[in-house]
C-alpha positions as CSV (number, residue, x, y, z in Angstrom):
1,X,-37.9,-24.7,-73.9
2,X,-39.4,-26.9,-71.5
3,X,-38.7,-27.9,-67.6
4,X,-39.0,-30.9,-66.2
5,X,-39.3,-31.3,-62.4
6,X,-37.6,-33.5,-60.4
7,X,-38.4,-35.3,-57.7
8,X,-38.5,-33.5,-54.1
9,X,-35.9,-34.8,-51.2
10,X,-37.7,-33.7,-48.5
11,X,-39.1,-37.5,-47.5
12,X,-36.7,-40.3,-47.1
13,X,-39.4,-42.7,-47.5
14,X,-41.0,-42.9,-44.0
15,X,-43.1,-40.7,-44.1
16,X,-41.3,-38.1,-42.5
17,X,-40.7,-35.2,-43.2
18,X,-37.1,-33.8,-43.0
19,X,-34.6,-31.0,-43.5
20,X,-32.7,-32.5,-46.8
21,X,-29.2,-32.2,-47.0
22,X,-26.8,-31.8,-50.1
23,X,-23.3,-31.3,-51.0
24,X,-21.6,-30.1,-53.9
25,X,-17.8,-30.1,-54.9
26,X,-16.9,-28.0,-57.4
27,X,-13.3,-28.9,-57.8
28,X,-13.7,-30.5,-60.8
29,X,-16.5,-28.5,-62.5
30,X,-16.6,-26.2,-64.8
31,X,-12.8,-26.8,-66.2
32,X,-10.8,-23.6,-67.5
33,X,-10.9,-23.6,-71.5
34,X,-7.9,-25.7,-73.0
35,X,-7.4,-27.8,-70.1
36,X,-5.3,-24.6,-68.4
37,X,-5.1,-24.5,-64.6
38,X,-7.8,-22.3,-63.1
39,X,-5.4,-21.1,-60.8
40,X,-3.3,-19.1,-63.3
41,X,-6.9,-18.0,-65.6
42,X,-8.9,-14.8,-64.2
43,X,-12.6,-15.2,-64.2
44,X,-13.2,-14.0,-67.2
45,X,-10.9,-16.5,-69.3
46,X,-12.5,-19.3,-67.3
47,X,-16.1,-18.1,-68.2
48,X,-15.2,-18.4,-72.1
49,X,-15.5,-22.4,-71.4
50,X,-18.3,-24.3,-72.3
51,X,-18.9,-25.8,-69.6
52,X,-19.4,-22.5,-67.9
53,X,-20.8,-20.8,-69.9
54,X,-23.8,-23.4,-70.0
55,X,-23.7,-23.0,-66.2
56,X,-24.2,-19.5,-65.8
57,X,-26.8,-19.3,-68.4
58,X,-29.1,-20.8,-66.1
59,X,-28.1,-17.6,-63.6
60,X,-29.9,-14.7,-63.2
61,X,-28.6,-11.5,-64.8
62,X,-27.7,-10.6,-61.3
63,X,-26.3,-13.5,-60.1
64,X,-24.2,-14.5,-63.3
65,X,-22.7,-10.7,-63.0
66,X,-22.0,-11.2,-59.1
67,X,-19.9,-14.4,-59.9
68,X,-18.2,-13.0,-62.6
69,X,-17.1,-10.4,-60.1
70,X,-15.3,-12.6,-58.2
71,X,-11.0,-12.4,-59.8
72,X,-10.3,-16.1,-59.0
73,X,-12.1,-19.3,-60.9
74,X,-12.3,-20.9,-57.9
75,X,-14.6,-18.1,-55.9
76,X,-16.9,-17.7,-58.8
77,X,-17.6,-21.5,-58.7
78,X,-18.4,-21.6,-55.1
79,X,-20.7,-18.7,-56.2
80,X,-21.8,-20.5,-59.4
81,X,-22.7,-24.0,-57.4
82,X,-24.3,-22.0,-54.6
83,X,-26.9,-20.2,-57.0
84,X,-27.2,-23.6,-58.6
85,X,-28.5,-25.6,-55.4
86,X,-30.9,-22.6,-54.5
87,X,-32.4,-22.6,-57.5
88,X,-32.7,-26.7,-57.6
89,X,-33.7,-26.8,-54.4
90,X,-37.0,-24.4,-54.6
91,X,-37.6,-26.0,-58.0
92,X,-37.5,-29.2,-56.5
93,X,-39.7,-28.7,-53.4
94,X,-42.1,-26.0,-54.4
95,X,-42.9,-27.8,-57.0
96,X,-42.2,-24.7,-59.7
97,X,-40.2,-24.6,-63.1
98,X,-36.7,-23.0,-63.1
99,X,-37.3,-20.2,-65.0
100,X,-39.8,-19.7,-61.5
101,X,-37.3,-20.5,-58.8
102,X,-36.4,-16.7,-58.1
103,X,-34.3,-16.5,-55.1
104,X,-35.0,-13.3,-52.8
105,X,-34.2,-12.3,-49.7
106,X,-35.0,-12.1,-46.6
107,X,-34.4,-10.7,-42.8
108,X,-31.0,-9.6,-42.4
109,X,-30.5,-10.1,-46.1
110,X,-31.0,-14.1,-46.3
111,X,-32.1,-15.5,-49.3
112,X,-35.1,-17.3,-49.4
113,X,-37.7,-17.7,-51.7
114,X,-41.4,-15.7,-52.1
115,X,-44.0,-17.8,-53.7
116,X,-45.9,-15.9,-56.6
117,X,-49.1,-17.5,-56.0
118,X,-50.5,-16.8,-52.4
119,X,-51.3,-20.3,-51.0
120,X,-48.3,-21.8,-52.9
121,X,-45.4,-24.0,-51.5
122,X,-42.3,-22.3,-49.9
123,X,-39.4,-23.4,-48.8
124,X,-36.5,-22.8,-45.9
125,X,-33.2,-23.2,-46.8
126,X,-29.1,-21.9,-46.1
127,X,-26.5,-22.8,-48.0
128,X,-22.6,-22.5,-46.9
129,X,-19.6,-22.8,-48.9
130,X,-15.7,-23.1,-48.1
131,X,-12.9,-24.5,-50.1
132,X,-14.3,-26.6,-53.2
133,X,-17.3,-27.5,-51.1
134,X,-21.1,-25.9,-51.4
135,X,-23.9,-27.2,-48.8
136,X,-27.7,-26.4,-48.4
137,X,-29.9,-27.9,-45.8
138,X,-33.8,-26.8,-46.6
139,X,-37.0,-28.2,-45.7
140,X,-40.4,-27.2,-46.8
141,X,-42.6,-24.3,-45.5
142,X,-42.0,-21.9,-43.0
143,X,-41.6,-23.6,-39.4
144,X,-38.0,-24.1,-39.2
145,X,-35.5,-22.1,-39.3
146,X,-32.0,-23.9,-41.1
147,X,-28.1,-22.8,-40.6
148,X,-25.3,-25.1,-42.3
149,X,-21.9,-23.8,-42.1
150,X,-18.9,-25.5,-44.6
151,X,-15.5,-24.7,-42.9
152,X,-11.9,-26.4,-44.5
153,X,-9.0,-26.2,-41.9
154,X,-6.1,-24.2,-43.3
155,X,-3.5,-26.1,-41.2
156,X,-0.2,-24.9,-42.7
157,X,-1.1,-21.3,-42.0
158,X,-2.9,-21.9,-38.7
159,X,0.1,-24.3,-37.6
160,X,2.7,-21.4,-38.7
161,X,0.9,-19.0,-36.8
162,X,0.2,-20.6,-33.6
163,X,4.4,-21.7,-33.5
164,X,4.7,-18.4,-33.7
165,X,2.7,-16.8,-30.8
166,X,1.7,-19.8,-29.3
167,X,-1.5,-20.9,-29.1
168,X,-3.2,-18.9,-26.3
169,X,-2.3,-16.2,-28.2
170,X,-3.7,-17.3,-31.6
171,X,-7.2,-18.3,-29.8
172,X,-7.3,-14.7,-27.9
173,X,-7.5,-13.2,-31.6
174,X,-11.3,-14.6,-32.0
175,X,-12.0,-13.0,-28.4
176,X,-15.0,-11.0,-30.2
177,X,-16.1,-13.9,-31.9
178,X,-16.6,-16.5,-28.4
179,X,-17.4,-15.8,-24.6
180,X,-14.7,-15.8,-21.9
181,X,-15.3,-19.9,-21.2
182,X,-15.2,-20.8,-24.8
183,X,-12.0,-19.2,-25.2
184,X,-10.6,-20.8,-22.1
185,X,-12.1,-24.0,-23.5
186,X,-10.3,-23.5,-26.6
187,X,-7.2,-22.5,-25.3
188,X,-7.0,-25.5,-22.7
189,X,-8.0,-27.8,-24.6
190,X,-6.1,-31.2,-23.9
191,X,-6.3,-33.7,-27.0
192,X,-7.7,-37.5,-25.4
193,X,-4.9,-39.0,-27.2
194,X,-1.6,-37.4,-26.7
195,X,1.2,-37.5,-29.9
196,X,3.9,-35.2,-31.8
197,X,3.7,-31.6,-31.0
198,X,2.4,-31.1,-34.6
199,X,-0.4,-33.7,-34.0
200,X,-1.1,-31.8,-30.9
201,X,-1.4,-29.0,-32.5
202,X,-4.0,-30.2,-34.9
203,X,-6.5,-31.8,-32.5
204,X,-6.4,-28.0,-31.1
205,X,-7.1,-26.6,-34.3
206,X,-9.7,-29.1,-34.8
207,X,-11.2,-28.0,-31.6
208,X,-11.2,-24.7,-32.2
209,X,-13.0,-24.9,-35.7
210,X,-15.4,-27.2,-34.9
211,X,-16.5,-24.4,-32.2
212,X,-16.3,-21.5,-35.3
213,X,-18.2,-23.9,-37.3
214,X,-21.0,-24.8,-35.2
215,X,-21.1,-21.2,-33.9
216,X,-21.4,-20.0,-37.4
217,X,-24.5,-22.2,-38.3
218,X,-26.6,-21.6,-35.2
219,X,-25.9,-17.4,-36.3
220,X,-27.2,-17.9,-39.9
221,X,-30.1,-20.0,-38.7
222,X,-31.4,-17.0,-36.6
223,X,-30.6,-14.7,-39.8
224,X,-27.6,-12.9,-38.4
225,X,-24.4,-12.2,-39.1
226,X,-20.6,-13.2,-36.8
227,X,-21.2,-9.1,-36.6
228,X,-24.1,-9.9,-34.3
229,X,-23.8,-8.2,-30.8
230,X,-24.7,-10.6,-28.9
231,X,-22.0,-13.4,-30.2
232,X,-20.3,-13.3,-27.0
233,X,-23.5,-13.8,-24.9
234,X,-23.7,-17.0,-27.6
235,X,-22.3,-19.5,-25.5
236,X,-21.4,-23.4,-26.4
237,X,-20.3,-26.1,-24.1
238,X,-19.3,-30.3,-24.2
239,X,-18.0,-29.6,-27.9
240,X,-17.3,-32.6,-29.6
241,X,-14.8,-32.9,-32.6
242,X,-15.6,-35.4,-35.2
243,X,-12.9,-38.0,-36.5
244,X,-11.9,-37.4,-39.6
245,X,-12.4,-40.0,-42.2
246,X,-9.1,-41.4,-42.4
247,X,-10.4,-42.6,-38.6
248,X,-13.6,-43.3,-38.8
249,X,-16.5,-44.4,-41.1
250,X,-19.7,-42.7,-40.2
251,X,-22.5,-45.7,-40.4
252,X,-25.2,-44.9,-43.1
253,X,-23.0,-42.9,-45.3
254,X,-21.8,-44.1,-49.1
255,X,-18.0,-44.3,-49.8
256,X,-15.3,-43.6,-47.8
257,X,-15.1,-39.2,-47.6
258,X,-17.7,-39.0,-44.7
259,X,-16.1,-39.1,-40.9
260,X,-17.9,-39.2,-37.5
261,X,-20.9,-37.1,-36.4
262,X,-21.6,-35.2,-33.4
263,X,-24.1,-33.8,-31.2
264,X,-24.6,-33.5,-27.4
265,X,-23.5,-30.0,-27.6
266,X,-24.6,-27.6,-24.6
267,X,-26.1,-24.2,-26.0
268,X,-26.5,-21.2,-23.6
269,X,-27.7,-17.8,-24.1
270,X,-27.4,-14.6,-21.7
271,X,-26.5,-17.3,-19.1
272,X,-29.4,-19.9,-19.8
273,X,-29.6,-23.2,-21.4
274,X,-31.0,-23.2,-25.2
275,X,-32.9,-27.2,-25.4
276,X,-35.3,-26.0,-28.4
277,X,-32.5,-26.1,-31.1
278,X,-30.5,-28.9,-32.8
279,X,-27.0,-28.6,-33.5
280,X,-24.7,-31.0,-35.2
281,X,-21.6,-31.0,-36.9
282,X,-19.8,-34.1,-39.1
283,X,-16.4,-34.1,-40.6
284,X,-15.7,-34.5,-44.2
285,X,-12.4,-36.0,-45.8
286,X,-9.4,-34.6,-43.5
287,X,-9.9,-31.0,-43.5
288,X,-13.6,-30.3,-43.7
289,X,-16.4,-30.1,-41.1
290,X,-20.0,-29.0,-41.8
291,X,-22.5,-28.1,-38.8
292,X,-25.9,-27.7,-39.2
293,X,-29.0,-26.1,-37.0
294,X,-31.9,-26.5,-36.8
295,X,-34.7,-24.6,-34.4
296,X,-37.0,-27.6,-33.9
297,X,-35.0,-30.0,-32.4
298,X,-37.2,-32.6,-33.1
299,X,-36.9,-32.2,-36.8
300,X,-35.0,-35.0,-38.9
301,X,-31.8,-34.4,-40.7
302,X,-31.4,-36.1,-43.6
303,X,-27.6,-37.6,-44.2
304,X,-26.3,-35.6,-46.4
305,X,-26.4,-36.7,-50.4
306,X,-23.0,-35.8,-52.4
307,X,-25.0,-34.2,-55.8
308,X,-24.0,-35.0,-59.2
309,X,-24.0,-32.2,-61.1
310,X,-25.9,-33.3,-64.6
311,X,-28.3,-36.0,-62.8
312,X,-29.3,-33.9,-59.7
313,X,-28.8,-29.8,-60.2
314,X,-29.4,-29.2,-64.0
315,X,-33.1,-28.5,-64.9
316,X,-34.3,-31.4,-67.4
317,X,-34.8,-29.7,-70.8
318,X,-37.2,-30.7,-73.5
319,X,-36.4,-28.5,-77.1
């Protein structure tokens, strides 16, 4: 059987090169065999389908038995779509054959790829996933380092939660995760426009994951884990939230999902300010937000392009 290769994303036509972004939703992927609901099917069951089966036959051994690990259909397709844009995007950019698109790892245990020809194209890239949603940012060669981070706001739990304790007391519970300030900043937070308790509420919650989510791509661009010792000495300020896209139409984007995005954040580390690095964040639909870093902070982002599964991640095959 024979690959075709696809065209790389890397240029948007300018000449430019930039960090390409995609997203994937695999809510609709993959379905469960006999039109069941995935949510009452185990793993298994769902991998008897065709349309997964096909899927994970483009896996590695490895990788198809790590997915299949996972109890729920729905974590195994994050894991399944993740593999899937690795693999597409170092076939796309490196200019190799699937079969040749090996994903390895790295530092800290993040995947990258290894060229097997010394002089040959490589490629950075991280990929995130939360909900139904996969993302990877990746540019070519080797000097920039890329975080994204996918986070999907579980309001009905959070909201329970913080009527509960009250919600000094629910932000204190990430007091490893952020510095002193940040917590405060959370904590006090005072929503510009002022509503319901409820919708309150929410603008805090968007707050305080739009802080989480940006957090969490600046660690997995340096390699590291929310483990790292030195989150606390991470510090952000002047975060902005993105509008949703009920409230807001991001210019440049296609269709109607893609809300506002946001940069101008302050980053400062053991007490001084961090300029070299690019940190943005953008909302997606009503509950999702997806930040990305960069450690060139002149380095284009790409908007990010909402993949089709046959026409832009399946290897084209010639029997």
């Amino acid at each position: 059987m024979t690959y075709h290769l696809r065209k790389a994303d890397d240029d948007d036509g300018d000449g430019q090169i930039k960090a390409f972004r995609w997203l994937l939703d695999v809510q609709a992927l993959w379905p469960a065999p006999g039109g069941e609901s995935q949510s009452a099917q185990s793993t298994a069951h769902w991998a008897t389908g065709t349309a997964a089966q096909h899927a994970l036959a483009l896996l590695t051994d490895g990788e198809r038995a790590r997915a299949l690990r996972f109890y729920r259909p729905s974590d195994a397709k994050l894991s399944l779509g993740s593999n899937l844009l690795k693999h597409r995007a170092i076939a796309n950019t490196c200019r190799v054959p699937w079969p040749e698109a090996v994903i390895s790892e790295g530092a800290n245990k993040k995947p990258c790829y290894k060229p097997l020809a010394p002089g040959s194209k490589s490629l950075e890239f991280n990929v995130s996933h939360h909900g139904s949603l996969v993302a990877l940012v990746g540019c070519p060669g080797e000097a920039v380092k890329l975080g994204v981070d996918v986070v999907k706001m579980n309001w009905e739990r959070d909201y329970t939660t913080v009527m509960k304790d009250g919600f000094e007391a629910w932000a204190n519970v990430y007091e490893a995760v952020f510095s002193e300030r940040e917590i405060k900043d959370i904590a006090g937070f005072v929503p510009p426009i002022r509503g319901s308790q409820q919708d309150e509420i929410r603008a805090k919650l968007r707050h305080f994951y739009a802080h989480w989510c940006l957090k969490e791509a600046y660690v997995k661009m340096t390699g590291e884990a929310l483990l790292a010792s030195w989150l606390k000495d991470l510090e952000f300020r002047n975060v902005q939230v993105p509008l949703p896209a009920s409230q807001m139409h991001a210019s440049g984007q296609i269709g109607s999902d893609w809300g506002q995005t946001c940069g101008g954040v302050e980053i400062w580390f053991y007490g001084k300010r961090v300029t070299d690095v690019r940190l943005e964040i953008q909302a997606f639909r009503e509950d999702y937000m997806i930040g990305t870093a960069s450690s060139r902070v002149e380095m284009g982002l790409s908007v990010f392009k909402e993949l089709d599964l046959e026409r832009d991640v399946y290897p084209i095959q010639e029997r």
